[in-house]
DSSP file (Angstrom, degrees, kcal/mol; ACC not computed):
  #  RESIDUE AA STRUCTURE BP1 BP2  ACC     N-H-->O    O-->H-N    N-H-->O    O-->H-N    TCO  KAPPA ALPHA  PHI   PSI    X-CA   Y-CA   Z-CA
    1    1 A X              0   0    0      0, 0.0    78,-0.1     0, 0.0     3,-0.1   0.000 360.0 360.0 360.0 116.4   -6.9   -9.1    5.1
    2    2 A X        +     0   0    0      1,-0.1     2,-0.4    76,-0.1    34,-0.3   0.782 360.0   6.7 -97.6 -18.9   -7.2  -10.9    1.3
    3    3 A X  E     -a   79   0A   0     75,-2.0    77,-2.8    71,-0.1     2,-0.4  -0.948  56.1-152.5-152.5 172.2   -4.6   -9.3   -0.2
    4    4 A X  E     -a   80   0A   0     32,-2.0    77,-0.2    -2,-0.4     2,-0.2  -0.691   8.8-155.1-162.1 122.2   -1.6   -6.9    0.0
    5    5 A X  E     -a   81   0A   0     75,-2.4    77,-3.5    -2,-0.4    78,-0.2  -0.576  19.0-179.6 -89.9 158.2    0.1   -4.6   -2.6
    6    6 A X  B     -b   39   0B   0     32,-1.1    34,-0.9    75,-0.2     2,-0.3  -0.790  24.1-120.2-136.3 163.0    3.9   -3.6   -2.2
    7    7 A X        -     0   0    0     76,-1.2     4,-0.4    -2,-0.2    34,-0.1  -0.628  37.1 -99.9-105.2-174.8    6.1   -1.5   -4.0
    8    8 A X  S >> S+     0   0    0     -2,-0.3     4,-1.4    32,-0.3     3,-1.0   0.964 120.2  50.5 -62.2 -60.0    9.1   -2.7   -5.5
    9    9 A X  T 34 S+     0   0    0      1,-0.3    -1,-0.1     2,-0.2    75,-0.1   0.874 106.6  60.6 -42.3 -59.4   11.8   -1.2   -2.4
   10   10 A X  T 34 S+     0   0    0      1,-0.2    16,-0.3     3,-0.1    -1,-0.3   0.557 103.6  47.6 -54.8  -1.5    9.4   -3.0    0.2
   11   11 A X  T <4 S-     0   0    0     -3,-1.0     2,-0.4    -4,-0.4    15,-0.3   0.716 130.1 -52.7-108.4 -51.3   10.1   -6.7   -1.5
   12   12 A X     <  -     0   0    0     -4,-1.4    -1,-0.3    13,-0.1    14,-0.1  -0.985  50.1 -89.7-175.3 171.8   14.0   -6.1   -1.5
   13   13 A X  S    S+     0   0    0     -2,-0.4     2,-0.4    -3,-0.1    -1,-0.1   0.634  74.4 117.8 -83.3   2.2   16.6   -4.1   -2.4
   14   14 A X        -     0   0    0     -6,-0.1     2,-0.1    -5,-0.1    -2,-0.1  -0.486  48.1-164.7 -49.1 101.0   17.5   -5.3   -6.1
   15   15 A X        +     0   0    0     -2,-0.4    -2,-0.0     3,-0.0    -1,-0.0  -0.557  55.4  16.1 -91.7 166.5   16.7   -1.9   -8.5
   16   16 A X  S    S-     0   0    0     -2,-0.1     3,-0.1     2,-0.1    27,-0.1   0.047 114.5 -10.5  75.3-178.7   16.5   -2.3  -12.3
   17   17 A X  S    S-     0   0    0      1,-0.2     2,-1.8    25,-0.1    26,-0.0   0.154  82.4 -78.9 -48.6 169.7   16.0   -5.7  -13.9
   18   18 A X        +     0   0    0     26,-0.3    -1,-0.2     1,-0.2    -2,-0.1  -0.468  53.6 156.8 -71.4  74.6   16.1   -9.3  -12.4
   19   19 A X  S    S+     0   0    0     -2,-1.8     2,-0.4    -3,-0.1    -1,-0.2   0.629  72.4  27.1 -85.9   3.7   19.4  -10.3  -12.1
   20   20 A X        -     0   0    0      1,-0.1     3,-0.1     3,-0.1    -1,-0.1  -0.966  69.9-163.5-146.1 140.3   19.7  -13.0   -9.5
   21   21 A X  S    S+     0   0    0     -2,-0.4    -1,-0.1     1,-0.1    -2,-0.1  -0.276  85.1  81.7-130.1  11.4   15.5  -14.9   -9.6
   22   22 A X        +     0   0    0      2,-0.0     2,-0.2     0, 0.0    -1,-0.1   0.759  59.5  88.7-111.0 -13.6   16.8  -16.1   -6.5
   23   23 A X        +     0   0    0     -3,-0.1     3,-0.1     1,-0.1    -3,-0.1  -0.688  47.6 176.5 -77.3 137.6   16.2  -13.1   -4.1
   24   24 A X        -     0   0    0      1,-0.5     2,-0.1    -2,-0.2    -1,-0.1  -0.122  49.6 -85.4-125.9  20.4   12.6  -13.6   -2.5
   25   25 A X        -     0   0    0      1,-0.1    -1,-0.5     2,-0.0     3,-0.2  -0.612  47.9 -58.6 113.7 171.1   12.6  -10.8   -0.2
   26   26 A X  S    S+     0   0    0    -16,-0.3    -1,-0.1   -15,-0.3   -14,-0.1   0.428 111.7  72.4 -78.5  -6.2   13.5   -9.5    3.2
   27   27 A X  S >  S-     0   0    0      1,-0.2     3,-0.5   -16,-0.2    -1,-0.2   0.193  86.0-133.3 -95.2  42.2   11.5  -12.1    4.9
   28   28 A X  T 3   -     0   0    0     -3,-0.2     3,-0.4     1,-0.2    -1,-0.2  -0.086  60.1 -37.0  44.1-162.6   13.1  -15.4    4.7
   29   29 A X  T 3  S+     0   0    0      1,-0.2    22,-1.5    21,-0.1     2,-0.5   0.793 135.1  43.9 -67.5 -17.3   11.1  -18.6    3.7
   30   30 A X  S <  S-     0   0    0     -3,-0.5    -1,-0.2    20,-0.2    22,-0.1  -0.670  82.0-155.1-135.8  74.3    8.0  -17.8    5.4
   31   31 A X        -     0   0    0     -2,-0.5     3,-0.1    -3,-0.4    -3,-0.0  -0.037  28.4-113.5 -57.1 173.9    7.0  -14.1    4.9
   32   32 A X  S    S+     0   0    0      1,-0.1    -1,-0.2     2,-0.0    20,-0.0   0.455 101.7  79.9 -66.6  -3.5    4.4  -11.9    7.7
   33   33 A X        -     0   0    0      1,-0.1    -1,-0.1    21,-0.0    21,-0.1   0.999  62.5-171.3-101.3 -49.3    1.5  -11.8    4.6
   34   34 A X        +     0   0    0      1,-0.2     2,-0.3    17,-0.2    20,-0.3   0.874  67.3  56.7  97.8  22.4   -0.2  -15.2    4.7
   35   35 A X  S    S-     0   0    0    -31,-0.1    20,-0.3    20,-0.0    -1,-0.2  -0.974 105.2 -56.6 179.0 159.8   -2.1  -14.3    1.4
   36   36 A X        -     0   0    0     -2,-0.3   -32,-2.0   -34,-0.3     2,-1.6  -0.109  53.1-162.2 -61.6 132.4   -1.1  -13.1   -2.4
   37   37 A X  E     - c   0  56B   0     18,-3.8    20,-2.7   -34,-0.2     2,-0.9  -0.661   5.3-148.7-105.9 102.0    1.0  -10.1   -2.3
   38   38 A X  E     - c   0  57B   0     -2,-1.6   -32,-1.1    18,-0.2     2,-0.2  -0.499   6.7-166.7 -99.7 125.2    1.6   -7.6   -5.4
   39   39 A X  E     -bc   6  58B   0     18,-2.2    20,-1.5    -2,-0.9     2,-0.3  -0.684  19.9-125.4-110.9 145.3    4.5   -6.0   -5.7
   40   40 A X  E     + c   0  59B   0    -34,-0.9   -32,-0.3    18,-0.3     2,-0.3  -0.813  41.5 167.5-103.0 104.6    4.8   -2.8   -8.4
   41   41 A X        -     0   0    0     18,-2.7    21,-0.2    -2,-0.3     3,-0.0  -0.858  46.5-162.0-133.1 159.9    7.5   -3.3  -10.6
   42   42 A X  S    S+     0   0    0     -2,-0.3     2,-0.4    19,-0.1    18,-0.1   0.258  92.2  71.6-108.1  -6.0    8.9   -1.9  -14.0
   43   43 A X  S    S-     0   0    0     16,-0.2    -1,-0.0   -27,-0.1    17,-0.0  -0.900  88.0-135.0-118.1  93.3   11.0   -5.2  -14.2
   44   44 A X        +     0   0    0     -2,-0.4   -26,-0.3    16,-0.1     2,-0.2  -0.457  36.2 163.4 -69.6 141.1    8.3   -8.8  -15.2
   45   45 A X        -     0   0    0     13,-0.2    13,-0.4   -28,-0.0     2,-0.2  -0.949  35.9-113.6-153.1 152.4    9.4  -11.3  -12.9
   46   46 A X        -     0   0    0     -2,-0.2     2,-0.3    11,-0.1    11,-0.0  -0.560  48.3 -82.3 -87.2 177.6    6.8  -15.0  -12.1
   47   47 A X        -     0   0    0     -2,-0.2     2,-0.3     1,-0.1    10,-0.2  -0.625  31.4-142.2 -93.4 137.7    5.4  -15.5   -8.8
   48   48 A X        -     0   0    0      8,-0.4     8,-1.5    -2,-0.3     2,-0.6  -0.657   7.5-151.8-103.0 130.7    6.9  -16.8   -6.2
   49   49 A X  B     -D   55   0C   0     -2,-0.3     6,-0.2     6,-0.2   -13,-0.0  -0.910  21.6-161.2-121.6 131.1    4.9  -19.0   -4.0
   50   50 A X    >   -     0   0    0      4,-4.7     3,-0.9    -2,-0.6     2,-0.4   0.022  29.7 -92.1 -80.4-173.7    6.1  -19.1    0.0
   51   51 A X  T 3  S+     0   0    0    -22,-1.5   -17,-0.2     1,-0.2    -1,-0.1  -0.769 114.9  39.1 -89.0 131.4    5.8  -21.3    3.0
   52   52 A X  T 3  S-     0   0    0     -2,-0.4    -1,-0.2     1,-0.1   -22,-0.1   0.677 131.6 -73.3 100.0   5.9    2.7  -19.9    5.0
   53   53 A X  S <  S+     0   0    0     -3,-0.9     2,-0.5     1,-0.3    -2,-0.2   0.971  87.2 143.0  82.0  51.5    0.3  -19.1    1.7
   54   54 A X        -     0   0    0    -20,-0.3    -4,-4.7   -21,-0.1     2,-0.4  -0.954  25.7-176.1-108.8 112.0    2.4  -15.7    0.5
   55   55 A X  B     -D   49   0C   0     -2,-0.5   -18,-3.8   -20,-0.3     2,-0.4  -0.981  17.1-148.4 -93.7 129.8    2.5  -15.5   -3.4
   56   56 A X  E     -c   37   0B   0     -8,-1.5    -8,-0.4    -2,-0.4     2,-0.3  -0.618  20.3-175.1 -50.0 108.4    4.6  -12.6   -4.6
   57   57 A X  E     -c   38   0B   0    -20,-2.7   -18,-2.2    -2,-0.4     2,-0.5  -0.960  19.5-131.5-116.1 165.8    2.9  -11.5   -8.1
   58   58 A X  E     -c   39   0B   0    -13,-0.4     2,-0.6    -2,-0.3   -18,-0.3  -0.950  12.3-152.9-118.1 118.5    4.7   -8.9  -10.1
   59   59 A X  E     +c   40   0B   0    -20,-1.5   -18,-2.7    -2,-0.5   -16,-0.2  -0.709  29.9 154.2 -53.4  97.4    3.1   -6.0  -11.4
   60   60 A X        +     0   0    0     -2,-0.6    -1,-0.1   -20,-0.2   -20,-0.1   0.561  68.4  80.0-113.1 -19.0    4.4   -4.0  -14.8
   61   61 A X  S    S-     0   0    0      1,-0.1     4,-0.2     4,-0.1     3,-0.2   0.699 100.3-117.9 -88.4   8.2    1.0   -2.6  -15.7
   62   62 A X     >  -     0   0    0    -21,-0.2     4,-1.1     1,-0.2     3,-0.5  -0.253  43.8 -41.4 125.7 151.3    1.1    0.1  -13.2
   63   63 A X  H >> S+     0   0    0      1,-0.3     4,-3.6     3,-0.2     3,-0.5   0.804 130.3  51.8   7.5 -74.3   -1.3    1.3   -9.5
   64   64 A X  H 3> S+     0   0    0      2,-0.2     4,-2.7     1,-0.2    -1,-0.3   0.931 106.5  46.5 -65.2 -37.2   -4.5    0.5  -11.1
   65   65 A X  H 3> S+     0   0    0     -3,-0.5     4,-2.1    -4,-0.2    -1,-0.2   0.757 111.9  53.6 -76.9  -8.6   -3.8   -3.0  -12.3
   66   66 A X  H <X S+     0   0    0     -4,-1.1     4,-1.6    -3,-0.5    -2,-0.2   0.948 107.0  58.6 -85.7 -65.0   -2.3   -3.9   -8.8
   67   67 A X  H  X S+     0   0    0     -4,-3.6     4,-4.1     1,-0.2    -2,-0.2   0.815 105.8  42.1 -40.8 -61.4   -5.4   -2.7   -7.6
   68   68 A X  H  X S+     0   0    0     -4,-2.7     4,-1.4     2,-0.2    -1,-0.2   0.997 111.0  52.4 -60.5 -69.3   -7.6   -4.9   -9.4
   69   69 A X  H  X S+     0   0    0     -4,-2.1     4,-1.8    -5,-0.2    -2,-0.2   0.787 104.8  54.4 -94.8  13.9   -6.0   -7.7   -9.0
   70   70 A X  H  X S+     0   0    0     -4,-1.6     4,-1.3     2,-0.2    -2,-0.2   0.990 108.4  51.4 -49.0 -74.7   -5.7   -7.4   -5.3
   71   71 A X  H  X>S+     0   0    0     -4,-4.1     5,-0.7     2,-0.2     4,-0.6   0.802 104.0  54.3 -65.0 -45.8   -9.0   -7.0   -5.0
   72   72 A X  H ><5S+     0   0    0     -4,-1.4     3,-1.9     1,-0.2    -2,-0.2   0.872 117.9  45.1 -22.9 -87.1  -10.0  -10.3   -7.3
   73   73 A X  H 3<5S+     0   0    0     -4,-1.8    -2,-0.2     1,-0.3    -1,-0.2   0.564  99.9  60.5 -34.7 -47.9   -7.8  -11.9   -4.9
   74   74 A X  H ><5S-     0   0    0     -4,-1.3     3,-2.6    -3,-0.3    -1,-0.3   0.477  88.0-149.9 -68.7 -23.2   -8.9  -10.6   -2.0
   75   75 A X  T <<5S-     0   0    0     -3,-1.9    -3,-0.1    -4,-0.6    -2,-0.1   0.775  71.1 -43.6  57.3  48.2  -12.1  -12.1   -2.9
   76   76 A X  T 3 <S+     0   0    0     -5,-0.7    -1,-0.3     1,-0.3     2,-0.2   0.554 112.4 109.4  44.9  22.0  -14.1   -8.8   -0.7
   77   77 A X  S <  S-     0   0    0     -3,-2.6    -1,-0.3    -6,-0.3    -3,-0.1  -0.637  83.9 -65.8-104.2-170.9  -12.0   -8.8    2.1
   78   78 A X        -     0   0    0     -2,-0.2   -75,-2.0   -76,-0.1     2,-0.5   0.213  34.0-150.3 -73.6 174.9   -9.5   -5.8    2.6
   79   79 A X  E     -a    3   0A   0    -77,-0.2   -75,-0.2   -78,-0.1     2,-0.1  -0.942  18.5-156.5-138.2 113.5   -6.5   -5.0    0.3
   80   80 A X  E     -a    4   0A   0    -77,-2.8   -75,-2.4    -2,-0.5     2,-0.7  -0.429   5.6-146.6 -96.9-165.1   -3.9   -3.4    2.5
   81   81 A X  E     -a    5   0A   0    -77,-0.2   -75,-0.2    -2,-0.1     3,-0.1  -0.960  18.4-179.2-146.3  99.4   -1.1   -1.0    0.7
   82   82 A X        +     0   0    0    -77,-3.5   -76,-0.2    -2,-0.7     2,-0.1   0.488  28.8 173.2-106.6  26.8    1.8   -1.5    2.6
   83   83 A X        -     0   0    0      1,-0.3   -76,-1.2   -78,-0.2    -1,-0.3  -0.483  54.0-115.9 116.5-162.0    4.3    0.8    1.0
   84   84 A X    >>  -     0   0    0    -78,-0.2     3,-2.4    -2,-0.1     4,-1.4   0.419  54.8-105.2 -71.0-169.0    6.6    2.2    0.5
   85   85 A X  H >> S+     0   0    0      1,-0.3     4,-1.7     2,-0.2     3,-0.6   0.797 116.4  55.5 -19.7 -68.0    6.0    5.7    0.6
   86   86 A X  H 3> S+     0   0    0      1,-0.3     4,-0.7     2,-0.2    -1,-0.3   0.507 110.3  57.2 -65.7  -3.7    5.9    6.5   -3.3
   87   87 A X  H <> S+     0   0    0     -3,-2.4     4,-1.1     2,-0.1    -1,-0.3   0.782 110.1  39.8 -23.4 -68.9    3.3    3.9   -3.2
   88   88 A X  H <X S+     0   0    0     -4,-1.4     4,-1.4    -3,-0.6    -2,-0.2   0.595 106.7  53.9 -41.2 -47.3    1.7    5.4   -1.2
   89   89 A X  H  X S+     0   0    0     -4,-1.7     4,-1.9     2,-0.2     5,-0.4   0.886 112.5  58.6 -48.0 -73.7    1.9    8.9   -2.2
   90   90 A X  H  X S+     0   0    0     -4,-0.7     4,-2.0     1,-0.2    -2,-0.2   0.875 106.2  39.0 -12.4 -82.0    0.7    7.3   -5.5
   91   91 A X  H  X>S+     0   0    0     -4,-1.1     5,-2.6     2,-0.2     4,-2.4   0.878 113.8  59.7 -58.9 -43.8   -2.7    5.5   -4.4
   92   92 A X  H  <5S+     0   0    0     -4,-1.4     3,-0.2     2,-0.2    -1,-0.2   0.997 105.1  45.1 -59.6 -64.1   -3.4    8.6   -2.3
   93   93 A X  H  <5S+     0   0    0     -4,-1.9    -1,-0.2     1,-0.3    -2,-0.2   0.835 108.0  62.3 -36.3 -37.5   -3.2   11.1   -5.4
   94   94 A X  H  <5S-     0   0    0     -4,-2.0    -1,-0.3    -5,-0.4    -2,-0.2   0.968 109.3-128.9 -47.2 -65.7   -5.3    8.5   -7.0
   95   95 A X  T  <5S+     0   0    0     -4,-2.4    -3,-0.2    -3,-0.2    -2,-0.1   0.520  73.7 128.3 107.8  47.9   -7.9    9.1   -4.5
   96   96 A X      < +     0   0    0     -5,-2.6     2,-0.4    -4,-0.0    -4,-0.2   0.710  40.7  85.5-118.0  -3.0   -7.6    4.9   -4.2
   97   97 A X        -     0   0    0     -6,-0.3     3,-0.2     1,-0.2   -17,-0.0  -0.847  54.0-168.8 -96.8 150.2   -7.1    4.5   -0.5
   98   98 A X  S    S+     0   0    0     -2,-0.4    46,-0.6     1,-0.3     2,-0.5   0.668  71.6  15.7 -82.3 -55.6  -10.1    4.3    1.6
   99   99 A X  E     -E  143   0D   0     44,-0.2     2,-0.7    27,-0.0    -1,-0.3  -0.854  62.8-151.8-127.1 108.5   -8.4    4.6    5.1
  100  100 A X  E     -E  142   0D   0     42,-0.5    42,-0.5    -2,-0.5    43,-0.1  -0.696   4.2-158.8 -33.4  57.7   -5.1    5.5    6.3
  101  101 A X  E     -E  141   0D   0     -2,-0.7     2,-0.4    40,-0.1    40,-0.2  -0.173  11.2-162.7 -67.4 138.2   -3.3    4.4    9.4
  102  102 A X  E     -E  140   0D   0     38,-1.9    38,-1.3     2,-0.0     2,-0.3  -0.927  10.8-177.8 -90.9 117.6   -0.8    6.3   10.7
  103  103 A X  E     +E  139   0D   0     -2,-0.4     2,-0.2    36,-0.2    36,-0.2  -0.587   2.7 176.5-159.3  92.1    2.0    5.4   13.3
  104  104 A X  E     -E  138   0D   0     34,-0.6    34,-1.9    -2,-0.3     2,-0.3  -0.613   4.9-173.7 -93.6 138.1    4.6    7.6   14.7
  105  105 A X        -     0   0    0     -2,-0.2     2,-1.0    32,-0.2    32,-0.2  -0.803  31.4-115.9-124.7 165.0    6.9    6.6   17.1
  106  106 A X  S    S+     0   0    0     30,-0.4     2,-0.3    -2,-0.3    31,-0.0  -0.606  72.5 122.0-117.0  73.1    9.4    9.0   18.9
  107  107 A X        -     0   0    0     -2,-1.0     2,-1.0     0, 0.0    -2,-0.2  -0.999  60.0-140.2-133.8 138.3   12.2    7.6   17.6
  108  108 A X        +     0   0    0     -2,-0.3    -2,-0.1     1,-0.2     0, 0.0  -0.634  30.6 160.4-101.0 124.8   14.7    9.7   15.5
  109  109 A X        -     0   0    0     -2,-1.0    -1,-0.2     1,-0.3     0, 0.0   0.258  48.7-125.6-124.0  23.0   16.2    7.5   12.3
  110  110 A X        +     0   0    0      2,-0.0    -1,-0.3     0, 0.0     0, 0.0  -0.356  62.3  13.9  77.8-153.9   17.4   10.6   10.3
  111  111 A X        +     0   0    0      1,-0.1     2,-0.2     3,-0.0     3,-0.0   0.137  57.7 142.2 -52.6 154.0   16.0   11.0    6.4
  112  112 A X        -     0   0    0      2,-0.0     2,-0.5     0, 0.0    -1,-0.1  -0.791  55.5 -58.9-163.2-150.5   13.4    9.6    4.3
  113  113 A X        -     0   0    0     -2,-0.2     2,-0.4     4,-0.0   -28,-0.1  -0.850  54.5-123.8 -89.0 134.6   11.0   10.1    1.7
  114  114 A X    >   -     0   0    0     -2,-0.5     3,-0.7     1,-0.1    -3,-0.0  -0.863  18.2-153.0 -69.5 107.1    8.4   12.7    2.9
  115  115 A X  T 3  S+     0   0    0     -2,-0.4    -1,-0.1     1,-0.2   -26,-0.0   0.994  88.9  30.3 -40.3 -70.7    4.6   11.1    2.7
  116  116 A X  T >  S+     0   0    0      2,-0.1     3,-1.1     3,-0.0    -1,-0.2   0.342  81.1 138.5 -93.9  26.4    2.6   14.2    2.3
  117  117 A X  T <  S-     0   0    0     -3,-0.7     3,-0.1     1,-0.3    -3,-0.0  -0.330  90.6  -6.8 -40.5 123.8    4.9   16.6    0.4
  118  118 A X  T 3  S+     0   0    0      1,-0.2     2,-0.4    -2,-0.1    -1,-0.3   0.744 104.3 121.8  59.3  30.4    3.2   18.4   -2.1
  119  119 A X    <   -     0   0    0     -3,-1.1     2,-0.7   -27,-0.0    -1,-0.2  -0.829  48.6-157.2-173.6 126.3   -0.2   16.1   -1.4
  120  120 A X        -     0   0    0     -2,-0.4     4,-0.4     1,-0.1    -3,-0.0  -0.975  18.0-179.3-100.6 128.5   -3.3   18.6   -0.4
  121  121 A X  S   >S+     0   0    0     -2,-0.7     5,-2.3     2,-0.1    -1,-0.1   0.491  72.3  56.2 -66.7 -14.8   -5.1   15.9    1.3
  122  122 A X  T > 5S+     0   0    0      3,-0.2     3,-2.0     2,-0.1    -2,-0.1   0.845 107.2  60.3 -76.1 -48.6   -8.2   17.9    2.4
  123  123 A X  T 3 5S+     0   0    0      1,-0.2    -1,-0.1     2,-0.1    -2,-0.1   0.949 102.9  43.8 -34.0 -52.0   -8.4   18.6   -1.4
  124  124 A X  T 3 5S-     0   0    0     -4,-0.4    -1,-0.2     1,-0.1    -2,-0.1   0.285 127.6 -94.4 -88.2  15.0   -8.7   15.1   -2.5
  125  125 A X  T < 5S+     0   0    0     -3,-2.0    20,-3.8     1,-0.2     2,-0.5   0.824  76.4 133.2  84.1  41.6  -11.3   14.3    0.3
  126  126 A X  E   < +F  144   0D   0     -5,-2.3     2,-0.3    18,-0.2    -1,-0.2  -0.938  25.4 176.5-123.9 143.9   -9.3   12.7    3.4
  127  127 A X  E     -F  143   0D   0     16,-3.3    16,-0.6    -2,-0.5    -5,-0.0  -0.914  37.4-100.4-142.9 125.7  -10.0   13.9    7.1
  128  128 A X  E     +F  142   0D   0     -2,-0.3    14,-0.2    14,-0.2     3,-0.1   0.046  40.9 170.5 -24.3 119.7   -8.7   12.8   10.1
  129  129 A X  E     +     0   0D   0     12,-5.9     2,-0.2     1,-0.3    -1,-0.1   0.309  57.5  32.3-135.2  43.1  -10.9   10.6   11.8
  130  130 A X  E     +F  141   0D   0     11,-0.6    11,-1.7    13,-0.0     2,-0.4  -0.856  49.5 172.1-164.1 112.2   -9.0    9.3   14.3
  131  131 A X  E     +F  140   0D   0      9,-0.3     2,-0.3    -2,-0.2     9,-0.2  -0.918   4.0 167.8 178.3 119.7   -6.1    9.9   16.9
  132  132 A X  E     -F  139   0D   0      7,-1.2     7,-4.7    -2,-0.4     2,-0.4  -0.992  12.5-164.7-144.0 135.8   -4.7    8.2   19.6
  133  133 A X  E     +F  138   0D   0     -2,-0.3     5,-0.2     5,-0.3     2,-0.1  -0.973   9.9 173.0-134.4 118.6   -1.4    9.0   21.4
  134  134 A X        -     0   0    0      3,-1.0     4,-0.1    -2,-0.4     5,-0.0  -0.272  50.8-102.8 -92.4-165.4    0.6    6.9   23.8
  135  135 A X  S    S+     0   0    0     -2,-0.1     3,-0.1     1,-0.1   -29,-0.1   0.308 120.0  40.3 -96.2   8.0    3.4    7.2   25.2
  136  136 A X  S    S-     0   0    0      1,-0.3   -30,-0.4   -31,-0.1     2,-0.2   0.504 125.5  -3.4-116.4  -7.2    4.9    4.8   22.8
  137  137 A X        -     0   0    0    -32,-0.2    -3,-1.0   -31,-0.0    -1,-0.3  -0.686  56.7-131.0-177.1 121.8    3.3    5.7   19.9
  138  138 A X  E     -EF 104 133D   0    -34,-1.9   -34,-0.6    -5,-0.2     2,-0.4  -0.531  20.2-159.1 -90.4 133.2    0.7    8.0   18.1
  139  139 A X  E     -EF 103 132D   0     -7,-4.7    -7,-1.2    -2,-0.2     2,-0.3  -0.858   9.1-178.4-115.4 163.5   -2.0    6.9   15.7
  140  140 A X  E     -EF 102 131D   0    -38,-1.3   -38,-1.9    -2,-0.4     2,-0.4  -0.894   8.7-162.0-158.2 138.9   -3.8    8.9   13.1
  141  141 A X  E     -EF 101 130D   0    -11,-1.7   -12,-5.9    -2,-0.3   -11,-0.6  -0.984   3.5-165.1-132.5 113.0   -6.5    7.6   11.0
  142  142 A X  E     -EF 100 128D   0    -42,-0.5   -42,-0.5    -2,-0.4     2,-0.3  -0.761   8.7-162.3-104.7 171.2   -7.3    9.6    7.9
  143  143 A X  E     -EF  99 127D   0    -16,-0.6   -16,-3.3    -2,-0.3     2,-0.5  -0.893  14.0-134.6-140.6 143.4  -10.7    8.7    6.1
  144  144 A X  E     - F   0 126D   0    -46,-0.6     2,-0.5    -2,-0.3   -18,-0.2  -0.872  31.7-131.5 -94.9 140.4  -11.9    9.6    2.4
  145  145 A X        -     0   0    0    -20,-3.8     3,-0.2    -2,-0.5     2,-0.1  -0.776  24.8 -92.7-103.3 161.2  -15.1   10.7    2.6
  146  146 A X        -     0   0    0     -2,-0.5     3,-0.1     1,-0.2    -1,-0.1  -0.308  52.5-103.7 -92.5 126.2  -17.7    9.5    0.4
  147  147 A X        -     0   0    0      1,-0.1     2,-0.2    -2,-0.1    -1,-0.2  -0.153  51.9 -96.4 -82.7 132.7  -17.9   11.9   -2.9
  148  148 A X        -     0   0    0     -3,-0.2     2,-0.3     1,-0.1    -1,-0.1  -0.287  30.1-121.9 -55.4 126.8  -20.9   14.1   -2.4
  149  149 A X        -     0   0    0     -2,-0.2     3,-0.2    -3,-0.1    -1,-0.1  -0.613  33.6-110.2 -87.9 133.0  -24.2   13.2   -4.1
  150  150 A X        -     0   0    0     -2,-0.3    -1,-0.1     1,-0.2     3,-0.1  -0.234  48.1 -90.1 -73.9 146.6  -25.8   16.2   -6.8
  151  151 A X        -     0   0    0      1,-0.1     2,-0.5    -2,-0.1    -1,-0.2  -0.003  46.3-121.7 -48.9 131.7  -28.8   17.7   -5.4
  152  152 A X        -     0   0    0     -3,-0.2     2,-0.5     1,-0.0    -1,-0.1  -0.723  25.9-123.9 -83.4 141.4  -31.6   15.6   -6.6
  153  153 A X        -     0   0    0     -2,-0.5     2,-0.3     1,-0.1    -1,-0.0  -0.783  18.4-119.9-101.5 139.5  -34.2   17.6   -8.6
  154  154 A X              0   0    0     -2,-0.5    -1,-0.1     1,-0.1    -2,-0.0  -0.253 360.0 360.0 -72.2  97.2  -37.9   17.7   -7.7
  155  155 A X              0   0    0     -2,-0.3    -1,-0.1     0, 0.0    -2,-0.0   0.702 360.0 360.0 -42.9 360.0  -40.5   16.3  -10.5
């Protein structure tokens, strides 16, 4: 993994502008990411650098420009998306994730955001390609498939 984009909710729960520059997350000193992280904000904030290689950058210009520079960072290794949802939901509509893991556990926590509400995914080119069920947990792997090449014509 070289990089990992966030949405705003997944970095902490502060909405609207920055009032306290001292919240640095839910993880303590030493977040799980181990690499530059960019978080999707409406709010410009500098980058925070952690214990363990995780910089926080902040993002106002929007999906695509998290995109980019995740991947510049990432320096052609993967760029994961880890959420939340309306993040998610986002990049999919984009047609900008490549792969989709999936992982339901059968555990009941009451309300949420719905992922694929509204979302045709077979429209926009994703197909399962993948599914494995424990007893602790179900995976599902959706795939974009590769945009069809026009019929070449014959000299």
């Amino acid at each position: 993994m070289g990089a990992w984009i966030l949405g705003r909710n997944m970095f902490g729960p502060i909405r609207g502008p920055w009032s306290d520059e001292a919240w640095k997350g839910w993880w303590g000193d030493t977040p799980p990411y181990h690499v530059p992280v960019f978080v999707l904000t409406h709010h410009a904030r500098n980058p925070i650098e952690m214990k363990g290689g995780t910089t926080f950058h902040f993002v106002t210009e929007g999906i695509h420009a998290a995109l980019q520079r995740a991947k510049k960072a990432a320096n052609h290794q993967d760029v994961r998306i880890g959420g939340g949802v309306a993040t998610i939901r986002q990049y999919l509509q984009a047609r900008l994730i490549d792969e989709l893991h999936l992982v339901a556990r059968p555990i009941l926590l009451g309300s949420g955001e719905h992922l694929f509400t509204g979302i045709d995914m077979p429209a926009l080119g994703y197909q399962r390609t993948e599914h494995v069920s424990t007893e602790l947990a179900t995976h599902v792997v959706l795939t974009k498939n590769a945009p069809k090449e026009p019929p070449r014509k014959d000299s």
